[in-house]
C-alpha positions as CSV (number, residue, x, y, z in Angstrom):
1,X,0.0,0.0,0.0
2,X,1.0,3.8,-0.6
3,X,0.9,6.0,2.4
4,X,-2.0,7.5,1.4
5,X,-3.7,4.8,1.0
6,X,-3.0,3.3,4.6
7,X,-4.2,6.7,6.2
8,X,-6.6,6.1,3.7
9,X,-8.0,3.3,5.9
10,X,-7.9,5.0,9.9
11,X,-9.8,8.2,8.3
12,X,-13.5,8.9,7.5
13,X,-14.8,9.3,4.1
14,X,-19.0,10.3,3.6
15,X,-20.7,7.4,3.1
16,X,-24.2,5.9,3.6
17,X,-23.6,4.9,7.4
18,X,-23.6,6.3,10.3
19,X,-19.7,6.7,10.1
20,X,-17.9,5.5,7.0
21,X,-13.9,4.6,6.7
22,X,-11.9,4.9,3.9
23,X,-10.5,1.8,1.7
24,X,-7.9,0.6,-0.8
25,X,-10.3,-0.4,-4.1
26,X,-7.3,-1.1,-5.9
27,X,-6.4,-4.0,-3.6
28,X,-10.5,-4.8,-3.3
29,X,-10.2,-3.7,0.1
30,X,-13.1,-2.2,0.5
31,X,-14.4,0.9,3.5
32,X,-15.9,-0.1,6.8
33,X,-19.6,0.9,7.6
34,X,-19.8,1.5,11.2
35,X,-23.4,1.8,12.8
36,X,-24.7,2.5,16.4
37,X,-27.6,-0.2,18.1
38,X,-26.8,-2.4,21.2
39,X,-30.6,-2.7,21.0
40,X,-30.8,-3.1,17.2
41,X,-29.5,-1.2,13.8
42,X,-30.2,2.0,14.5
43,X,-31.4,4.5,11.5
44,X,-33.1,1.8,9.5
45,X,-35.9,0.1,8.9
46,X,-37.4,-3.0,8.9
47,X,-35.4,-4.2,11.9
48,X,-36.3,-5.5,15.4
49,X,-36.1,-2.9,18.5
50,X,-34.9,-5.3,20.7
51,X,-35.2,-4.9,25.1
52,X,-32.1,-2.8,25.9
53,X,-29.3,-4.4,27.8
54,X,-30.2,-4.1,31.1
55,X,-33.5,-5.4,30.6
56,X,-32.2,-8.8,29.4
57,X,-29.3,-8.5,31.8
58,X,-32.3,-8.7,34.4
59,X,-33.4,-12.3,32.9
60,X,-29.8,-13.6,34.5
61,X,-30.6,-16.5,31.7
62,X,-26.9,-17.0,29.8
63,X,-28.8,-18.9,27.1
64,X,-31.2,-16.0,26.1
65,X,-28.7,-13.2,26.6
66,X,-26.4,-15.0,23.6
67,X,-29.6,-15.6,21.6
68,X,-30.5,-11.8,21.6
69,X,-27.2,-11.2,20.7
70,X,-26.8,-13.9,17.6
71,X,-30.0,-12.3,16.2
72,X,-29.2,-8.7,17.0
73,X,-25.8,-9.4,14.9
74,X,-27.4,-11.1,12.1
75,X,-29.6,-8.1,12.0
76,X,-26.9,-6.1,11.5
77,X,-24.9,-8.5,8.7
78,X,-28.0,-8.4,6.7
79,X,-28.0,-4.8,6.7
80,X,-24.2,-4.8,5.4
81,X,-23.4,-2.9,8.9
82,X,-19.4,-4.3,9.6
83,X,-18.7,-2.9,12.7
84,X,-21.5,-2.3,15.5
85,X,-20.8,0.6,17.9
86,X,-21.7,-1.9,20.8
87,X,-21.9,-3.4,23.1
88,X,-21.8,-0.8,25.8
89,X,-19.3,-3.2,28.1
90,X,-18.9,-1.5,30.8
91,X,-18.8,2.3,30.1
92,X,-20.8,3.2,32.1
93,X,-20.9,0.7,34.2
94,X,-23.4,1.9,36.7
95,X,-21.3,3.9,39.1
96,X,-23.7,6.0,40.4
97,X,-27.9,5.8,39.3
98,X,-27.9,9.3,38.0
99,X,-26.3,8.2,34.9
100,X,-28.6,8.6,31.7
101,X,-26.6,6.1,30.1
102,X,-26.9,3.4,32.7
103,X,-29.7,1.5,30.6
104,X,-27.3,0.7,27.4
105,X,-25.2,-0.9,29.7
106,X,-25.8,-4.3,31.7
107,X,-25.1,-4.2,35.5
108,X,-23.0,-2.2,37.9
109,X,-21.9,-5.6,39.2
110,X,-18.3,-6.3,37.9
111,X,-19.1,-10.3,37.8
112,X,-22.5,-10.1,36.0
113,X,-21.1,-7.3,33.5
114,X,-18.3,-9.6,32.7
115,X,-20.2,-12.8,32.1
116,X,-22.7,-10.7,29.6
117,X,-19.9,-9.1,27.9
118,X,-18.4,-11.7,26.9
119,X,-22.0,-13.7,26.0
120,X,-22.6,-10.5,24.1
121,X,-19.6,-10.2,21.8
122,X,-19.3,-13.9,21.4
123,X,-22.8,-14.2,20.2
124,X,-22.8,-11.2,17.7
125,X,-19.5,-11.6,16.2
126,X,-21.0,-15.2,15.4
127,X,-22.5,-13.7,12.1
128,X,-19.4,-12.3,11.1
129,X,-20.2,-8.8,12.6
130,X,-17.2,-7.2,14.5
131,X,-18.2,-5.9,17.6
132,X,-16.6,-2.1,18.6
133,X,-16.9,-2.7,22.7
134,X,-17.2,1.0,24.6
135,X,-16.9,2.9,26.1
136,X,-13.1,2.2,27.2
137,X,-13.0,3.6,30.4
138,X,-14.3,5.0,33.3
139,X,-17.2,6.8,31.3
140,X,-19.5,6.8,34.1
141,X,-21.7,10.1,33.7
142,X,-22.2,12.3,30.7
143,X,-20.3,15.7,30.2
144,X,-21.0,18.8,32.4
145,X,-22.8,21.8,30.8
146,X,-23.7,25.2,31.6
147,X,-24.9,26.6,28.3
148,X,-28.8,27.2,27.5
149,X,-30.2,24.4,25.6
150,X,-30.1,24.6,21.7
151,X,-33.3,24.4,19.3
152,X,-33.6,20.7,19.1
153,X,-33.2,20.3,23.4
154,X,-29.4,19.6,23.5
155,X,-27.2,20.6,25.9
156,X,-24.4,23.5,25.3
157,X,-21.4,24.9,26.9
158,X,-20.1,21.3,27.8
159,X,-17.0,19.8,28.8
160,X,-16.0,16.4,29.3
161,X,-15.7,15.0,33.2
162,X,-11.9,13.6,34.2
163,X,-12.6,10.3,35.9
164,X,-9.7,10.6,38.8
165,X,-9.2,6.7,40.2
166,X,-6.4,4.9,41.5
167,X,-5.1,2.0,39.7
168,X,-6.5,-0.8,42.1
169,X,-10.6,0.5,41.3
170,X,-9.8,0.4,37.9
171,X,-8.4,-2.8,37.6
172,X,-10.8,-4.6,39.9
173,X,-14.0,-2.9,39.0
174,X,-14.1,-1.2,35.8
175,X,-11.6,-3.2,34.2
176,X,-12.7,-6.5,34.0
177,X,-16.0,-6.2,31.5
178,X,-13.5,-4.6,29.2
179,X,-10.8,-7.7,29.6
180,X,-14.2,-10.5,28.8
181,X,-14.7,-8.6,25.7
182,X,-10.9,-9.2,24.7
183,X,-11.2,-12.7,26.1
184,X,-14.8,-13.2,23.7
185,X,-12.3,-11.8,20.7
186,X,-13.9,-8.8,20.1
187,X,-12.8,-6.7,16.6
188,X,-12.6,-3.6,18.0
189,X,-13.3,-0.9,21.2
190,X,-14.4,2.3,21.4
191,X,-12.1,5.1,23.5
192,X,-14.4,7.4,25.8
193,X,-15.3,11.0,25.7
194,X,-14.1,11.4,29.3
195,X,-10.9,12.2,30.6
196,X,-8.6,9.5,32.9
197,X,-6.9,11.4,35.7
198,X,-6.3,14.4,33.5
199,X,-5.8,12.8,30.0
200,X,-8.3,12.6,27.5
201,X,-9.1,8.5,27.2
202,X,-8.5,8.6,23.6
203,X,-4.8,9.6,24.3
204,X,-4.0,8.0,27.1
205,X,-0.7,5.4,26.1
206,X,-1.5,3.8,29.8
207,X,-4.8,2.9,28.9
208,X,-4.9,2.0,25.4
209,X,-1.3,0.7,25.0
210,X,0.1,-0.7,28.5
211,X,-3.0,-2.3,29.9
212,X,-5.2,-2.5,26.8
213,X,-3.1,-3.9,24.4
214,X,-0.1,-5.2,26.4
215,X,-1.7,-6.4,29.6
216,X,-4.9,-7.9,28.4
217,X,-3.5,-8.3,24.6
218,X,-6.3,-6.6,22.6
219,X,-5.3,-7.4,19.2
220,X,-8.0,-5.1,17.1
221,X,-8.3,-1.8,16.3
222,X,-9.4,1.4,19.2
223,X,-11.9,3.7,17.6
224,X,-13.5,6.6,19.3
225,X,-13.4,10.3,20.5
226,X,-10.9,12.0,19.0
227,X,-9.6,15.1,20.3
228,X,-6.3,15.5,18.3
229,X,-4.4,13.6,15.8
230,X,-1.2,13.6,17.2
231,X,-1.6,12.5,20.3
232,X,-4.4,10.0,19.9
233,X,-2.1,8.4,17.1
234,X,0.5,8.4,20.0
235,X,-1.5,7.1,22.6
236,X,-2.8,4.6,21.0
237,X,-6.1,5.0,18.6
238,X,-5.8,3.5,15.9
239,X,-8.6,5.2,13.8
240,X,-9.5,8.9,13.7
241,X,-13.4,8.4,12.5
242,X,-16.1,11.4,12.6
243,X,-18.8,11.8,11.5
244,X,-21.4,13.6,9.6
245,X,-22.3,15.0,13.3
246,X,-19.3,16.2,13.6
247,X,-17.8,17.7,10.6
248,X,-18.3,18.7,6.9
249,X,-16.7,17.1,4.2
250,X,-14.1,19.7,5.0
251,X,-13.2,18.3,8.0
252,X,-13.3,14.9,6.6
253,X,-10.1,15.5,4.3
254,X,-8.3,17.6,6.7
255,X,-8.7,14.6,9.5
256,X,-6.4,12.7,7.1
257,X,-4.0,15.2,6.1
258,X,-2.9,15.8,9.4
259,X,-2.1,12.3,10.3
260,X,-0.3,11.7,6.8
261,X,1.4,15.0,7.5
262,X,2.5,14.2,11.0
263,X,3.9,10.5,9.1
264,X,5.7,12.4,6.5
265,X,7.5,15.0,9.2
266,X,8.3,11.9,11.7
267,X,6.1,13.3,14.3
268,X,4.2,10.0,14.3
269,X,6.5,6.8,13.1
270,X,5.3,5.2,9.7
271,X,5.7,1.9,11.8
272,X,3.0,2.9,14.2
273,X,0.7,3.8,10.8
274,X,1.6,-0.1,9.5
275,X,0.3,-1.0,13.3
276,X,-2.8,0.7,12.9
277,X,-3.2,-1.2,9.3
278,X,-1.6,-4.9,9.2
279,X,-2.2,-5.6,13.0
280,X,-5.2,-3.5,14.1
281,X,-7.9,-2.7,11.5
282,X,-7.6,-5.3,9.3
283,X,-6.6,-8.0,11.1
284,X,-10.5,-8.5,12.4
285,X,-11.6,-7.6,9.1
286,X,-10.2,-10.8,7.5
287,X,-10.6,-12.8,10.9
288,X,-14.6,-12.3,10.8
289,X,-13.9,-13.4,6.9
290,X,-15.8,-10.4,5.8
291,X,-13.4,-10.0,2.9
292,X,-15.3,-13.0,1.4
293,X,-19.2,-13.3,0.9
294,X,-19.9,-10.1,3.6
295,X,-23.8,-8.4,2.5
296,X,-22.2,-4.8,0.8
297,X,-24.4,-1.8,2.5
298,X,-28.1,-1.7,1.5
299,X,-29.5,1.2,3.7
300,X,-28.7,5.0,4.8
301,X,-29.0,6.2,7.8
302,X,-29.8,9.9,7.0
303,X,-34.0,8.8,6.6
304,X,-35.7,6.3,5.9
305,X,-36.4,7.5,2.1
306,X,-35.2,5.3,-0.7
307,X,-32.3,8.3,-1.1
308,X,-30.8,10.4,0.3
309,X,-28.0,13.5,-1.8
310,X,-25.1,14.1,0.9
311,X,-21.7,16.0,-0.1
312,X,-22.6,15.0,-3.6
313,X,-22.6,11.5,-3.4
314,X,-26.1,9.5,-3.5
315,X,-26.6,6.4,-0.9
316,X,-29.7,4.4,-0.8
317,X,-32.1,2.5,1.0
318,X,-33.0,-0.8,-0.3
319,X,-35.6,-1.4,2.9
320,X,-34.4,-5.0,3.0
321,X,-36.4,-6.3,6.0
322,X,-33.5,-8.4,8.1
323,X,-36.0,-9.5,10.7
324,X,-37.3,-13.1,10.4
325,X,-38.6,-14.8,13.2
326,X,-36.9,-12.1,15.5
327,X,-40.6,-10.6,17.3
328,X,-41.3,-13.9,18.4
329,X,-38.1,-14.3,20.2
330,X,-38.0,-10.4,21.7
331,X,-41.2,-11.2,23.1
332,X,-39.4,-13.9,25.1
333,X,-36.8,-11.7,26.1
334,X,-39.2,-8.9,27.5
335,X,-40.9,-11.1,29.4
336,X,-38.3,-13.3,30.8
337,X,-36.9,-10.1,31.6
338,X,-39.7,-8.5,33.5
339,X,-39.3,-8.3,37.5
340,X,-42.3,-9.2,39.9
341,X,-41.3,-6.6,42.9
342,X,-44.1,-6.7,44.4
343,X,-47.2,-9.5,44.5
344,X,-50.1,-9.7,47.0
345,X,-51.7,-12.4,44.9
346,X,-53.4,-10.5,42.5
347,X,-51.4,-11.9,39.8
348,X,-51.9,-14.1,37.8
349,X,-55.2,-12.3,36.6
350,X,-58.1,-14.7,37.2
351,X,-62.2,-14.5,37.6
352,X,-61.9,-10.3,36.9
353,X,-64.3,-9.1,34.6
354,X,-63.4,-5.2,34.7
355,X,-59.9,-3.5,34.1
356,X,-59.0,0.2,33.5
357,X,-55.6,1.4,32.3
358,X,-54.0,4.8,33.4
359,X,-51.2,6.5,32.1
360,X,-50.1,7.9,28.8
361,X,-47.2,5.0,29.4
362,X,-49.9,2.5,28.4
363,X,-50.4,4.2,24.7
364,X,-49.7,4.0,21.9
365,X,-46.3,6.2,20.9
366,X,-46.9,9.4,19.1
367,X,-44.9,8.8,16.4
368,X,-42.9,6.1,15.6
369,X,-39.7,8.0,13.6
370,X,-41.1,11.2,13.4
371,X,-38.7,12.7,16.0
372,X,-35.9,11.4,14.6
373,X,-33.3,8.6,15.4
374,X,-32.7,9.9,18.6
375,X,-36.2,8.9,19.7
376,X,-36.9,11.5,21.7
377,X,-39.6,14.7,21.2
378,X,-40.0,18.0,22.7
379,X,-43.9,18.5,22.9
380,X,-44.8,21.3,25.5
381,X,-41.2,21.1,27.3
382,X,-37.5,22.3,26.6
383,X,-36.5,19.0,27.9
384,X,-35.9,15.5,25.9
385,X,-38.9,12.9,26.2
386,X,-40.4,10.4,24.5
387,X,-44.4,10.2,24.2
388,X,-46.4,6.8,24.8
389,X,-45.0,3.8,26.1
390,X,-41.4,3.8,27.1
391,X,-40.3,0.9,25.1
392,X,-36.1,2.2,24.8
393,X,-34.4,4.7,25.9
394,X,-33.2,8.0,23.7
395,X,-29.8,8.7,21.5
396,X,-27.2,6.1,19.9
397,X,-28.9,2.7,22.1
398,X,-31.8,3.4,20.6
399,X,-33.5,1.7,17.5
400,X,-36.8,2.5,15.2
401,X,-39.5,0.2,15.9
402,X,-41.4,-0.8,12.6
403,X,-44.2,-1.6,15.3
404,X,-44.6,-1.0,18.8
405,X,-47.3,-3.3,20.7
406,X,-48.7,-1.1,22.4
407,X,-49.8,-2.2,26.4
408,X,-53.4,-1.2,25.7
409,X,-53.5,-2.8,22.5
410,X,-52.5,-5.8,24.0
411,X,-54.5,-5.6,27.4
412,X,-57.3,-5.3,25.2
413,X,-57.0,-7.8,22.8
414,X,-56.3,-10.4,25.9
415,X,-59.1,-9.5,27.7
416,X,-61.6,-9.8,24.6
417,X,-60.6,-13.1,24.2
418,X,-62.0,-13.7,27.9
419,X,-64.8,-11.7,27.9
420,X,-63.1,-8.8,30.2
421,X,-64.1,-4.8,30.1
422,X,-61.6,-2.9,30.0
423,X,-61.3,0.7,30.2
424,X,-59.1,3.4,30.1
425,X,-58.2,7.2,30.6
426,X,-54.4,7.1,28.8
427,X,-53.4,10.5,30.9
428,X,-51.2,11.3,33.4
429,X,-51.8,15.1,34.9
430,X,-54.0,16.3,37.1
431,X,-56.5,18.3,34.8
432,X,-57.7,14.6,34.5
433,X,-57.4,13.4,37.9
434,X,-61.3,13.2,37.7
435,X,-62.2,10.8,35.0
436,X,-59.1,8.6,36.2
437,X,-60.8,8.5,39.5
438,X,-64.5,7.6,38.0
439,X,-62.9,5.0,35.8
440,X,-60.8,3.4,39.0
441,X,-63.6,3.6,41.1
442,X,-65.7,1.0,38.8
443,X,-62.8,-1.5,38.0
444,X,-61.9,-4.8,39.6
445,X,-58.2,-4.0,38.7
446,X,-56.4,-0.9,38.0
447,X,-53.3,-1.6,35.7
448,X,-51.1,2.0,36.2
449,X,-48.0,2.6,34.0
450,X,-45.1,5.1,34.6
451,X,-42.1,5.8,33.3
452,X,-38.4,7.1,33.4
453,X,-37.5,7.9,29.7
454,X,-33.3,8.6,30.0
455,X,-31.6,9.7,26.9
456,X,-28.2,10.3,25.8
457,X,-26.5,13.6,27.0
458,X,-28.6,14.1,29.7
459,X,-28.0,12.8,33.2
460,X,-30.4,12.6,35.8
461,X,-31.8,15.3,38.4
462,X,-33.6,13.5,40.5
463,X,-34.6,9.5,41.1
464,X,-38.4,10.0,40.5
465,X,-40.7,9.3,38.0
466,X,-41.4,11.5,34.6
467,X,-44.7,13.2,34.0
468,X,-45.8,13.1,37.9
469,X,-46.0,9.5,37.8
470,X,-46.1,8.9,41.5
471,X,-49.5,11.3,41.9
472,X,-51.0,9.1,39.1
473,X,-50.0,6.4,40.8
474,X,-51.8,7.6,44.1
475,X,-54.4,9.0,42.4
476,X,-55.6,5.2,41.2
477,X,-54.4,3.6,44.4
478,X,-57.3,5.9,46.4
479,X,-60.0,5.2,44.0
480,X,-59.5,2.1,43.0
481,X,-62.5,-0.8,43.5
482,X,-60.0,-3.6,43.6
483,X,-56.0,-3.6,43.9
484,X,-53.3,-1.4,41.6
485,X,-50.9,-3.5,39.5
486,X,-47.9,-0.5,38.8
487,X,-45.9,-1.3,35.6
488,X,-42.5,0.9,36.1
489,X,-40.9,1.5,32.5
490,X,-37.2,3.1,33.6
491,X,-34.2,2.8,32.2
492,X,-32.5,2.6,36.1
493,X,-33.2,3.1,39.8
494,X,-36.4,4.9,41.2
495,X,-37.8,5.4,44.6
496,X,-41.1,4.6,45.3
497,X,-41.4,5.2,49.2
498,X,-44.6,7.2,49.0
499,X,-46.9,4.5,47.1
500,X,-44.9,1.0,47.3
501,X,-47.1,0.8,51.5
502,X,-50.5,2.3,49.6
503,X,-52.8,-0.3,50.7
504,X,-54.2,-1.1,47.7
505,X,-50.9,-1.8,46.0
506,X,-51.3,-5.7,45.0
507,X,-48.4,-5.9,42.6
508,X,-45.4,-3.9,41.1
509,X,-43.8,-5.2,37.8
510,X,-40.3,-3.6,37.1
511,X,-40.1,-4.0,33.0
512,X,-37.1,-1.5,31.6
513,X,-36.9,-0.4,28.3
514,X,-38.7,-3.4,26.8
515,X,-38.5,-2.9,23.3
516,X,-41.2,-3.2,20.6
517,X,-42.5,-6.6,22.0
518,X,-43.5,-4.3,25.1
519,X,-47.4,-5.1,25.4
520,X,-47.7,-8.4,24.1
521,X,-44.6,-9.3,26.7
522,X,-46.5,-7.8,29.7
523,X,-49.9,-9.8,29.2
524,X,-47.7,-13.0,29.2
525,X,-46.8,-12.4,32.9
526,X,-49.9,-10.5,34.2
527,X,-51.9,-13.5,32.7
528,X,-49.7,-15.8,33.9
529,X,-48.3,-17.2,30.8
530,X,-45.1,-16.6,31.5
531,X,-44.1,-17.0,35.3
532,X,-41.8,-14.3,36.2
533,X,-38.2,-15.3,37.0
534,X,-36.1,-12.3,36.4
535,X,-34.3,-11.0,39.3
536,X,-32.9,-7.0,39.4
537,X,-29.4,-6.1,37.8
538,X,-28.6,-3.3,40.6
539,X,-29.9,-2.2,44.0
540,X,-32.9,-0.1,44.3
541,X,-32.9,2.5,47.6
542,X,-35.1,3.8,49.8
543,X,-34.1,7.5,49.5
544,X,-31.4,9.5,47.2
545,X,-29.3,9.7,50.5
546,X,-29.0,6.1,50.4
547,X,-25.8,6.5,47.4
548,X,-23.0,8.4,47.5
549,X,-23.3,12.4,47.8
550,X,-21.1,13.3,45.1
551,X,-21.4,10.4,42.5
552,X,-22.3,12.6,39.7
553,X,-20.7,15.8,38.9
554,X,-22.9,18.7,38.0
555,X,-20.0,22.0,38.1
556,X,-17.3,22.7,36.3
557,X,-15.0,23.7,39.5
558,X,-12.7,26.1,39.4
559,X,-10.0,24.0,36.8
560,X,-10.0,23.3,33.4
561,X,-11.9,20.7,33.1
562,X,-14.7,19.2,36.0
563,X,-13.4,16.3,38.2
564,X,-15.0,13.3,39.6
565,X,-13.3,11.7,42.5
566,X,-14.1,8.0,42.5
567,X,-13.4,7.8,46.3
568,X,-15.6,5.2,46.9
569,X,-13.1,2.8,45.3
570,X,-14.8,-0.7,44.8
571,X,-17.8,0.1,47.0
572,X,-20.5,0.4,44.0
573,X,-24.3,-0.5,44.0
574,X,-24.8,-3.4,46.4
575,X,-21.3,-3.1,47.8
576,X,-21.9,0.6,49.3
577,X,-25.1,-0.8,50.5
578,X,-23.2,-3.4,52.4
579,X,-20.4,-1.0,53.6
580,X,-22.2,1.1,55.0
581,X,-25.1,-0.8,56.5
582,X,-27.7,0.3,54.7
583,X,-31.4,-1.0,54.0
584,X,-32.0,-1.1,50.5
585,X,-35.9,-1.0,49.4
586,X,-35.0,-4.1,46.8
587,X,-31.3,-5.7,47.1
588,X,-29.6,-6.6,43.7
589,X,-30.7,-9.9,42.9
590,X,-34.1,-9.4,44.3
591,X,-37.2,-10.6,42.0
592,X,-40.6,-12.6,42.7
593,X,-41.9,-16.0,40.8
């Protein structure tokens, strides 16, 4: 190869995916399509939205988790997708429960994360996928920011968080998820945004080259957040990828002329450019045998239109529906996924004849794509949310649904087939309070869902509900004929001191982001067709004083950067519970059959 054309290969180039590398046509060597979705392809169609991480984390069932995962990466194969920006393996890993991204990832129990890492990886590099593990390390809250929000409910005037640890937590606790993923023989990981005790991740030698590569003997490729190209080269990245987020096409050529201009001046070795190449990125290229009968890139992940014009180039969507038998089995997952908190014998449902559903959580979304990829819109509030069920949670874990099963559709179609009434006031605020209570007060069973809808770039304020969901919640518990079954769609922790005691409250289901399969999942447990057996992948508290004060950052100090202190060391989740003699409301591990 020329020089170009190696830099050809660790730069970005516009392209139909959601970021594109360059490639060597004269040696059939073809660009990498790179595309976000530990819960499914994201920005395309006809694919399955699958229950997010944590959700099937919560099943504890090694057999299903490597299922999803098979079928998740053939999803992607079919697609022509070659490197999925996932699994999220332990960045975050759950450090503190005011992380928004906590629901991409699996468990803030080092053991648990490991096993499903590894389950993960193995099962979706079966296809012939590589998998691009992230994010490497210590990623455990979202930047700080200061700045008014921007048109579209982003967050401005941000800076990235410098994770300060000392080498003994990060070995023994963050560490090891990272070190199953190598083990499983994943193709790539993804560098963090965040900083590790004052050095940008991307560019730290220590963590990419000694105990990355050296100790734990990663032998693919690091993609990720690049802040230079000097240094990142240096430190160990081994491919400077942006995308159309990020940059103009602009931008895209001058990404590679600085790192063939740093080659030709000696300020980065052409040996460590022939590293990046023979040893890194297309090593797993050729080891997942993509260079022979791999599906070539059928989609684009600007729309869903059959075209789209970007830069000058034109990239299609064939629609090539890579789903199969894939509902039936996401069904399984949800509901073998699906925690019984709480159980006075109300369920199974049996001899009822009247049920009324409360809460906009119950509906039917508002629009399936028509807030964009991010899944999130901003209908009467500044603030990121998704309308209707809570099926997954918002930014790069999520996925379009082609369907979404709605709870009330599927409440309704159960109970039809047994002769059951059900009603149904699908609101949450007070201005309704009334007709919720009339329709309570005349139904055997009140079914209430709430939700916590968490979304990329945005960290948590508070542990509560969205949308006032514990005053719904009370509001039906008060007026209702016969017991309160709560159905709790949140990506993490919540407390629920002021309703679990109600009197009236027979039954609490915990059911995460459960992906399109949402509806028709629940009615197989509150029917009894499926007996619940899924146990919780963290520790739920009694109050926010329950975690540690000062687990999430929210100032940028008086540096150059904000700093979180991990002083807690290894005492995470149940382990701070332990250490310091505290009650939880439900202890990791804790579900009802």
């Amino acid at each position: 190869m020329t020089l170009e054309e190696k830099v050809n290969l660790t730069t970005a180039v516009t392209g139909p995916c959601q970021a594109n590398s360059g490639g060597v046509p004269r040696l059939g060597i073809p660009g990498l399509c790179f595309n976000d979705g530990p819960a499914g392809p994201r920005y395309t169609d006809f694919v399955t939205q699958w229950p997010s991480a944590f959700t099937a984390t919560a099943s504890f069932d090694r057999e299903l988790i490597e299922e999803r995962a098979k079928r998740i990466g053939k999803e992607f194969r079919g697609k022509g997708i070659n490197v999925e920006l996932g699994p999220v393996t332990g960045g975050p890993l759950g450090r503190s429960p005011y992380a928004g991204r906590n629901w991409e990832a699996f468990t803030p129990d080092p053991y648990l994360s490991s096993t499903v890492s590894f389950l993960t990886v193995r099962g979706m590099q079966d296809s012939g996928l590589i998998t691009c593990a992230k994010h490497y390390i210590l990623y455990e809250q979202e930047p700080v920011c200061d700045g008014p929000l921007d048109g579209e409910g982003g967050r401005t005037g941000c800076r990235d968080v410098s994770s300060e640890v000392d080498d003994k937590t990060m070995k023994e606790l963050y560490l090891p998820s990272f070190a199953e993923t190598v083990r499983a023989g994943t193709g790539a990981v993804m560098c963090s945004y965040n900083k590790i005790n004052g050095t940008a991740a991307c560019e730290s030698d220590d963590a990419l080259n000694r105990i990355l590569k050296d100790e734990l003997g990663f032998k693919g490729f690091d993609f990720g957040a690049t802040h230079s190209t000097l240094r990142s080269a240096l430190g160990g990245m081994d491919m400077e990828l942006p995308g159309e987020y990020f940059c103009n096409r602009y931008f895209l050529i001058l990404d590679g002329q600085r790192l063939l201009k740093a080659i030709r001046t000696g300020s980065v070795p052409e040996s460590r450019l022939d590293d990046m190449i023979r040893f890194r990125i297309l090593t797993p290229w050729y080891a997942s045998k993509q260079h022979t009968d791999y599906p070539q890139v059928n989609y684009q992940k600007h729309d869903l239109s059959d075209s789209k014009e970007v830069n000058g180039h034109v990239f299609r969507n064939e629609h090539r529906d890579v789903r199969e038998d894939n509902a039936v089995y996401a069904r399984k997952v949800a509901a073998e996924s699906t925690v019984l908190l709480k159980n006075s014998g109300i369920l199974p449902i049996r001899g009822i004849r009247r049920i009324g559903v409360f809460g906009t959580d119950a509906d039917y979304p508002s629009t399936l794509s028509g807030c964009g990829p991010d899944l999130f819109c901003l209908v009467g509030s500044k603030r990121r949310y998704w309308n209707g069920t809570v099926t997954i949670g918002g930014g790069s874990g999520a996925a379009y649904a082609d369907y979404i099963a709605a709870p009330i559709e599927a409440v309704t179609l159960k109970a039809r087939q047994q002769s059951i009434r059900v009603d149904h006031v699908l609101q949450d605020d007070a201005a309704h309070f009334g007709s919720i209570g009339w329709v309570a007060y005349q139904s055997e069973i009140c079914l209430v869902f709430v939700s916590l809808f968490l979304v990329e770039g945005w960290d948590r304020e508070h542990l509560r509900l969205d949308k006032g969901g514990e005053e719904l919640i009370k509001q039906v518990e008060k007026n209702c004929a016969g017991e309160v079954v709560v159905i709790l769609h949140a990506g993490g922790q919540v407390i629920i001191e002021d309703w679990i005691h109600l009197p009236k409250i027979g039954a609490v289901l915990f059911a995460g982001y459960p992906g399109q399969e949402t509806g028709n999942a629940l009615v197989d447990i509150l029917w009894g067709d499926k007996n619940p057996s899924a146990k919780l992948p963290f520790t739920m508290g009694k109050s926010p004083n329950d975690w540690p004060k000062d687990s999430i950052v929210r100032h940028m100090g008086k540096g150059a950067y904000p700093i979180a202190r991990f002083t807690e060391g290894l005492a995470i989740d149940y382990k701070w519970f332990d250490k310091h003699k505290i009650t939880p409301r439900y202890e990791f591990g804790y579900g009802l059959r």
